[in-house]
C-alpha positions in Angstrom: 0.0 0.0 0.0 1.6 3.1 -0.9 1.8 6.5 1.2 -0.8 8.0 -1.5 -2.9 5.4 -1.2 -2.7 6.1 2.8 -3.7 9.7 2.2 -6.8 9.0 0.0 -8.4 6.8 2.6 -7.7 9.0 5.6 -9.2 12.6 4.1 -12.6 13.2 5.2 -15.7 12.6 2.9 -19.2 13.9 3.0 -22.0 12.2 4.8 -25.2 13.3 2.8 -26.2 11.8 0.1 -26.7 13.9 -2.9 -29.7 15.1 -4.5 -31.8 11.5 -2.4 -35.2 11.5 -3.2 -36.1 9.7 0.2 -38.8 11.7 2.3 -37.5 13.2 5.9 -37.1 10.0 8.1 -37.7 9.9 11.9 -34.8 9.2 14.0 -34.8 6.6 17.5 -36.3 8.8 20.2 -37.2 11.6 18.0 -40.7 11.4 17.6 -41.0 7.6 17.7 -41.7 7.3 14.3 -40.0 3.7 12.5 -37.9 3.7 9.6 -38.6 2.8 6.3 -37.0 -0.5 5.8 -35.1 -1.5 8.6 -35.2 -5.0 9.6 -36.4 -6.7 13.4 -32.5 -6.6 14.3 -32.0 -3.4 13.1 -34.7 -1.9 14.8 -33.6 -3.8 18.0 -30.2 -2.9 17.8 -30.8 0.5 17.7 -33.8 0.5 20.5 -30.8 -1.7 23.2 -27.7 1.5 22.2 -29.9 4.3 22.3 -29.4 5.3 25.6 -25.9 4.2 25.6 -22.3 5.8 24.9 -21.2 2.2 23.6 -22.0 -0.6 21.8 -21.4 -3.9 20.0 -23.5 -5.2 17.4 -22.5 -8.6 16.7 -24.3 -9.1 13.5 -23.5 -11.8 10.9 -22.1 -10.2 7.3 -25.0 -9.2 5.2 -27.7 -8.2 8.3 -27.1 -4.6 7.4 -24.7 -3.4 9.8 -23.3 -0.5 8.0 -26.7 1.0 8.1 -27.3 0.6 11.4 -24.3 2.5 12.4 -25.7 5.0 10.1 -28.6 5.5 11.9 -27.0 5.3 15.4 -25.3 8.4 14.1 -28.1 10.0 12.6 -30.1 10.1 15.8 -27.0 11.4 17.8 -26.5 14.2 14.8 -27.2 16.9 17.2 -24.8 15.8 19.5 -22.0 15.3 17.3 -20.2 16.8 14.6 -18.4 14.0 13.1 -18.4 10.4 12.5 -15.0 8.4 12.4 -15.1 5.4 10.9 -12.0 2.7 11.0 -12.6 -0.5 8.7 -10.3 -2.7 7.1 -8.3 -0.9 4.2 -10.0 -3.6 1.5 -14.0 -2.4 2.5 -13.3 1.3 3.1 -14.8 1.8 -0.7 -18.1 -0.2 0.2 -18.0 1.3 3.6 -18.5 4.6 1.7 -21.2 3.7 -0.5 -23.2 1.8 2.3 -22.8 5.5 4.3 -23.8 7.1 1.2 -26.7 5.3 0.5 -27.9 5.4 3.8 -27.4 9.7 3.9 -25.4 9.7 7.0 -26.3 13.4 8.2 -22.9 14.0 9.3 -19.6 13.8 8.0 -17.7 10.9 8.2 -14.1 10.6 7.8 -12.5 6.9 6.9 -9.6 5.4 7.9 -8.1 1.8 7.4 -6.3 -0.3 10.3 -4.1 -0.4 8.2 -3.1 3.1 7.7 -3.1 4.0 11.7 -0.5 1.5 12.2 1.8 1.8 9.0 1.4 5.8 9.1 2.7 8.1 12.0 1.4 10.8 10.0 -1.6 9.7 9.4 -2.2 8.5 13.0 -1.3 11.9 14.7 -3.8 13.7 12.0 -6.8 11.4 12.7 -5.7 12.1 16.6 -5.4 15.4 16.5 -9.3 16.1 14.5 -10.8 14.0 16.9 -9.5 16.0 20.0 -11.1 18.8 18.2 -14.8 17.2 18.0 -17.7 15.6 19.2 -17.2 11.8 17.5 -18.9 9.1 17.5 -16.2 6.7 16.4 -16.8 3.2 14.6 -15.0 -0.1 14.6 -15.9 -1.9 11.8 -14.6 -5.7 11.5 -13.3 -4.5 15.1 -11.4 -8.4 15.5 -8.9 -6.2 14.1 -7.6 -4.8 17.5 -7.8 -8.2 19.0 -4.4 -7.7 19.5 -3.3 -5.6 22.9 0.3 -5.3 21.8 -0.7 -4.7 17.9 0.3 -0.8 16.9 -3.6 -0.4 15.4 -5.2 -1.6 18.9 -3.0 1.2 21.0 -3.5 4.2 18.7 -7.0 3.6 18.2 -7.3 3.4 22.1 -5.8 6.6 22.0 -8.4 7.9 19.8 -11.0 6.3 21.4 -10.3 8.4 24.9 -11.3 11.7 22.8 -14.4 10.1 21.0 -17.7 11.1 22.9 -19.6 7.5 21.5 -18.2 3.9 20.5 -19.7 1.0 18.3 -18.4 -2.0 17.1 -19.4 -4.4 14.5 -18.2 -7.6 13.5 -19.9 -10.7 12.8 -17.3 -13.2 13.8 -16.7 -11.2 17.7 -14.5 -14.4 18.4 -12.3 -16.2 16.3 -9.2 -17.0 18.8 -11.1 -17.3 22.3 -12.6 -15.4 25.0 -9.8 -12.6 24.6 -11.1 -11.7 21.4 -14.0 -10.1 23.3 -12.2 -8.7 26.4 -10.1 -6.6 24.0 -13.2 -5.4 22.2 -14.9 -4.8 25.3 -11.9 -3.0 27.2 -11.8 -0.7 23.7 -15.2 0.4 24.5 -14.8 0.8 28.1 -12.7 -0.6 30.7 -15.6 -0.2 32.7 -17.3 -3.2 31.4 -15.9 -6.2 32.5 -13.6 -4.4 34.9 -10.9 -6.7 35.3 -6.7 -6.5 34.5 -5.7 -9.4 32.4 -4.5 -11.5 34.8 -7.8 -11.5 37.0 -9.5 -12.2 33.6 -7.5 -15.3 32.8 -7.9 -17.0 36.1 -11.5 -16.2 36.3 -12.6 -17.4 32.8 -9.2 -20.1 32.2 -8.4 -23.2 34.0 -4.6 -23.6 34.1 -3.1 -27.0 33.4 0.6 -28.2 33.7 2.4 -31.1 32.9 5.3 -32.0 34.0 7.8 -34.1 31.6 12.0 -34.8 31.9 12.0 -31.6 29.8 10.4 -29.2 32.4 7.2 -27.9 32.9 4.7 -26.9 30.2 2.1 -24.7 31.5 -0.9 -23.8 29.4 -4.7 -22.4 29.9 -7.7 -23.7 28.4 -11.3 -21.1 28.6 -13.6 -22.3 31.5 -17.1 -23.1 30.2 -18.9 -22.7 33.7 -17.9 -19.2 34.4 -18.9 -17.8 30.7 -22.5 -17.1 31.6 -20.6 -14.8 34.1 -18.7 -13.3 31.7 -21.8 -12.8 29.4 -24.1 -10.9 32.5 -21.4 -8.5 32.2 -20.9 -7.7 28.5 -24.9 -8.4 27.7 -26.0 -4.8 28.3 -24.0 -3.3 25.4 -24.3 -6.2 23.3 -26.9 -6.8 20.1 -26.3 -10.1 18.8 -28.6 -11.5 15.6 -27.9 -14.3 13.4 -28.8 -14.4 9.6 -31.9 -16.3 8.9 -31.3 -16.4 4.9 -34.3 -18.8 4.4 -32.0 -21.2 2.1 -31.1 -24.5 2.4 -27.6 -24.8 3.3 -24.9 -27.5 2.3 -21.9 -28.0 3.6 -19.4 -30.7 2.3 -15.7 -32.1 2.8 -13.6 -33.6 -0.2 -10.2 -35.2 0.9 -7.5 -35.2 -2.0 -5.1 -37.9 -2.1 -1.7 -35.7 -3.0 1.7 -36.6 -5.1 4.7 -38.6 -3.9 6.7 -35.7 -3.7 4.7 -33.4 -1.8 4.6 -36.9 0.7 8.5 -36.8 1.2 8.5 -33.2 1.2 6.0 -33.4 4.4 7.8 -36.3 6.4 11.1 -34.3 5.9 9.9 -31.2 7.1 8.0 -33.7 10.0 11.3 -35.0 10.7 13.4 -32.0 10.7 10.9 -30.8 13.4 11.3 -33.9 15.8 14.5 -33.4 15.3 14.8 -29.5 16.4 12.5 -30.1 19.4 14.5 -32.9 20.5 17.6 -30.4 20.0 16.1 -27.2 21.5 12.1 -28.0 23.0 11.2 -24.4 21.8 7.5 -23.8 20.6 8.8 -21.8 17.5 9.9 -24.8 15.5 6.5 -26.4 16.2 4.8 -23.2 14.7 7.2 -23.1 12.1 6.7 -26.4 11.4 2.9 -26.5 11.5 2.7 -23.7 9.1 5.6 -25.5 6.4 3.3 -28.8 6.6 0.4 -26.5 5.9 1.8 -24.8 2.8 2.8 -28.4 1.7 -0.5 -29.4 1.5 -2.0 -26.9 0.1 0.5 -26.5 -3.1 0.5 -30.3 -4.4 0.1 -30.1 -7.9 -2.2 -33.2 -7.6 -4.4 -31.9 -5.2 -4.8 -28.4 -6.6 -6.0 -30.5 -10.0 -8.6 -32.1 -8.3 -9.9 -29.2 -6.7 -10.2 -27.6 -9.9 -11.7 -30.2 -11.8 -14.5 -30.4 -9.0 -14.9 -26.3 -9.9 -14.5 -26.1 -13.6 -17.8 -24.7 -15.6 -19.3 -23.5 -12.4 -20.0 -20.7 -11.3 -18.7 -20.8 -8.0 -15.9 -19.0 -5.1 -13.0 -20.8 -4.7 -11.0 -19.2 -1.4 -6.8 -20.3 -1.1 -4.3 -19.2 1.2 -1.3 -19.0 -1.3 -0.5 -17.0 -4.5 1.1 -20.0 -5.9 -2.1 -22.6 -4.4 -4.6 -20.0 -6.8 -2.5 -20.3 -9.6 -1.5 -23.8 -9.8 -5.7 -24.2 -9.2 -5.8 -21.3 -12.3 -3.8 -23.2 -14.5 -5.8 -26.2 -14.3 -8.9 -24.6 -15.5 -10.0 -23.5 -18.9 -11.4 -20.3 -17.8 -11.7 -18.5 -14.8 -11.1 -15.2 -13.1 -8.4 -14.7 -10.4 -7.9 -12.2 -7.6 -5.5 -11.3 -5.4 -3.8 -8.8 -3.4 -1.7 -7.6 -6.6 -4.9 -7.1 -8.6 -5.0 -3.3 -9.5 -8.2 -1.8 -8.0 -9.8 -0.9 -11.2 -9.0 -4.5 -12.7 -10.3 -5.9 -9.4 -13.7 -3.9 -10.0 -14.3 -5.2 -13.2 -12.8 -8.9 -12.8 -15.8 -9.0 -9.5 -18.5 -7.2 -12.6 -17.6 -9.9 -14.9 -18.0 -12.4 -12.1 -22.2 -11.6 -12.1 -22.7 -12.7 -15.9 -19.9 -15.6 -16.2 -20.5 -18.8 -15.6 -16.9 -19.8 -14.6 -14.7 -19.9 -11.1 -13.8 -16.7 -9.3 -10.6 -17.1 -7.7 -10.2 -15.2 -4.3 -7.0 -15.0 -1.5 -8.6 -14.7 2.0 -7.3 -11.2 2.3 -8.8 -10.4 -0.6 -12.3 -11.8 -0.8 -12.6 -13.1 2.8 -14.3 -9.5 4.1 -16.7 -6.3 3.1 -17.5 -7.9 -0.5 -21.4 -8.8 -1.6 -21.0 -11.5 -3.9 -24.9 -12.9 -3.3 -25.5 -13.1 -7.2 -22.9 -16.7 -6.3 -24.1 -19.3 -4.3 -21.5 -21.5 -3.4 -18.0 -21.2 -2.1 -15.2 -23.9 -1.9 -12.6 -23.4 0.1 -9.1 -25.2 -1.4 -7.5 -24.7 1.7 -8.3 -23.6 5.6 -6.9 -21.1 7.4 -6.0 -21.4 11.0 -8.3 -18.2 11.3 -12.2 -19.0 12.2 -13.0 -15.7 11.8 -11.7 -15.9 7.8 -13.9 -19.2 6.5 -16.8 -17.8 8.9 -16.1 -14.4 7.0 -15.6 -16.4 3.2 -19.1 -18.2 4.1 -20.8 -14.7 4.7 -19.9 -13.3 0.7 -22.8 -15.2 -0.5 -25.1 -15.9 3.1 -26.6 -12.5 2.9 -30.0 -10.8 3.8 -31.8 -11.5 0.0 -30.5 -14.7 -1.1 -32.5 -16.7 -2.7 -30.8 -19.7 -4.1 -29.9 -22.7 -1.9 -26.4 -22.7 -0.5 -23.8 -24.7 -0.5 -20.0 -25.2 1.4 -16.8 -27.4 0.4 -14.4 -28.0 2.6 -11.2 -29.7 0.7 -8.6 -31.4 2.4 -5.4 -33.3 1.6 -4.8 -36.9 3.0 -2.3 -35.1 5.1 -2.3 -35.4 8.7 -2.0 -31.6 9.1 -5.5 -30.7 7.7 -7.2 -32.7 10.5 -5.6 -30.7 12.7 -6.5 -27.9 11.3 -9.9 -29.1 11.3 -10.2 -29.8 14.9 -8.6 -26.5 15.6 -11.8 -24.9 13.3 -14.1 -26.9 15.2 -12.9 -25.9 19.1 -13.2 -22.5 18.2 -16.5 -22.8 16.3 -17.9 -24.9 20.0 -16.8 -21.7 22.0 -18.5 -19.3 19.4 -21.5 -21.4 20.0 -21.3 -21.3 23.8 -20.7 -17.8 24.2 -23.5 -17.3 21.6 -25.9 -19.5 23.6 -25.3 -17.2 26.9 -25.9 -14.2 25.0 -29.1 -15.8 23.6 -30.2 -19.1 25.5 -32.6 -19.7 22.5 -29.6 -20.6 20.2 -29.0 -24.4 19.7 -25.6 -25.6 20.6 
């Protein structure tokens, strides 16, 4: 991303829509009236923050949460001068339109994560206009300051301290564990659960230890019992809806056998671990090696065949992890359409146009295709490889599960024959259970 680039996204923009034809519209507690077109969450949403300075509104992608910030602001717009809004650098452009389309009546300025943590400059600007205002300040895809130590978390704390309201939106709140949502709640307000970290991770952890001839390995695991505790005191500022599309939905697992090569390749770089951790017994070379046997399993030339012989002709998403993964899948297909992080912006507009009226494979990188994008007029996505990331397949799902779907959906899962992609699996699944859980204390009607 270059410095330009930066600048563009960091200017302000206007909030009004120009020359909209829609008649005068009654804002939350200003009159009573409803507005045309919200949905049930919306309207809930907005009824649990408007008494409050913060919120969360955990809504799944495609509920309409860009609009519902818009409104938040809108019936705070004589309180405030300004809306800033911090998103992921790859949606600020449909962040924009959903702001414009929704005539936010103040102005917003738009920044990406991104840019706050790569740019002093930019940082210390964005700091210094909202010391000057009254700003309601939004967090969109907030899992992005997950991270205490990360440079975006800290100086959009700092902001946050001169910002008279606070919403976040996300619809994957936890895609680690439970310390996804202290650090979203303690963004808010430290006020709300109202703990330091080390009170929070022997109240909601159980710590385990195991003693071997190499030492001691200590390690935490969440608590289940004590998260309806943890919900009673994050509920109050939370809105949480799921998507009710009113599709079927299909999800499906296809385990590719994979080369010879690729099978030495992965018991060398097996071995070379045991070897290093007999050596040394440091947890680096078992996350180096997990993440080498991953990248081995994803890049066999046999398996990325098979994957795209299942996707030729169809009309379908097809989400990998690796440059080399998407074009190995690419050059096994007739046609198709490829994007990735190198993709100029105004070839990635037109390759996603092209994508509504041909009938062949679009071919996305997680970082690219994984958040902000509506790609509803597809129905199906396959994913040729997983990530360790929850949040990124949840957020790969959500593309085409969106509010106005109408065709049934359907989900495919491929694996290698690899030990590693089980793993990865039951990784996927833990942190899907604790989504779940915490999901069910929020709202006991969910099924587990």
């Amino acid at each position: 991303m270059t410095h330009a680039e930066n600048r563009r996204h960091t200017t302000a923009a206007a909030g009004p829509g120009a020359g909209s034809s829609r008649p005068p519209r009654t804002a939350p507690g200003e009159g009573g009236g409803r507005l045309a077109g919200l949905t049930t969450a919306q309207e809930s949403a907005l009824k649990r923050f408007a008494r409050l300075k913060v919120g969360a509104a955990f809504l799944e992608q495609g509920m309409g949460k860009s609009r519902l910030a818009v409104e938040l602001a809108n019936s705070r717009a004589h309180r405030l001068d300004a809306v800033l809004w911090v998103a992921p650098y790859s949606v600020l452009a449909t962040v924009q339109e959903e702001a414009a389309k929704w005539d936010c009546r103040l102005p917003v300025r738009y920044v990406g994560y991104q840019t706050l943590s790569q740019s002093d400059r930019a940082y210390l600007d964005v700091l210094q206009w909202a010391k000057g205002r009254r700003v309601m300040i939004v967090a969109d895809e907030s899992t992005f300051i997950k991270r205490r130590d990360s440079k975006r978390h800290q100086r959009l704390t700092e902001i946050r301290k001169h910002a008279d309201y606070a919403l976040v939106l996300t619809g994957t709140p936890l895609t680690r564990d439970l310390w996804d949502l202290k650090r979203q709640m303690d963004w808010l307000s430290p006020k709300i659960i109202g703990t330091d970290d080390r009170a929070f991770r022997y109240r909601y952890f159980t710590l385990h230890k195991k003693v071997t001839h190499e030492g001691e390995r200590v390690w935490f695991e969440v608590y289940a019992p004590n998260v309806a505790h943890l919900k009673s005191l994050m509920e109050p500022y939370i809105f949480e809806a799921r998507l009710d599309v009113g599709v079927p939905e299909t999800s499906r697992e296809y385990e590719h056998e994979v080369g010879a090569r690729t099978q030495t390749a992965y018991q060398q770089e097996r071995d070379n671990f045991l070897d290093a951790w007999a050596q040394w017994g440091e947890e680096i070379a078992l996350y180096q090696m997990l993440g080498n046997l991953k990248r081995i399993a994803a890049l066999d030339p046999v398996k990325c065949a098979s994957v795209a012989q299942l996707v030729a002709g169809q009309p379908t998403i097809v989400f990998c992890q690796y440059l080399q993964e998407q074009q190995q899948i690419a050059d096994n297909l007739t046609d198709c359409l490829l994007i990735n992080g190198s993709t100029p912006d105004t070839e990635r507009d037109e390759l996603f146009r092209r994508s509504r009226a041909e009938e062949v494979p679009l071919l996305l990188t997680y970082g690219t295709g994984s958040y902000g994008l509506n790609l509803q007029h597809r129905s199906s996505c396959h994913f040729a490889s997983l990530p360790f990331d929850f949040g990124q397949v949840q957020q790969g799902r959500s593309r085409v599960r969106r509010l106005g779907q109408t065709r049934a959906l359907t989900y495919a899962t491929h694996l290698s024959d690899l030990g590693i992609d089980q793993l990865v699996v039951r990784n996927l699944q833990k942190k899907d259970w604790l989504s779940r859980l915490v999901r069910h204390e929020i709202d006991p009607t969910t099924i587990l």
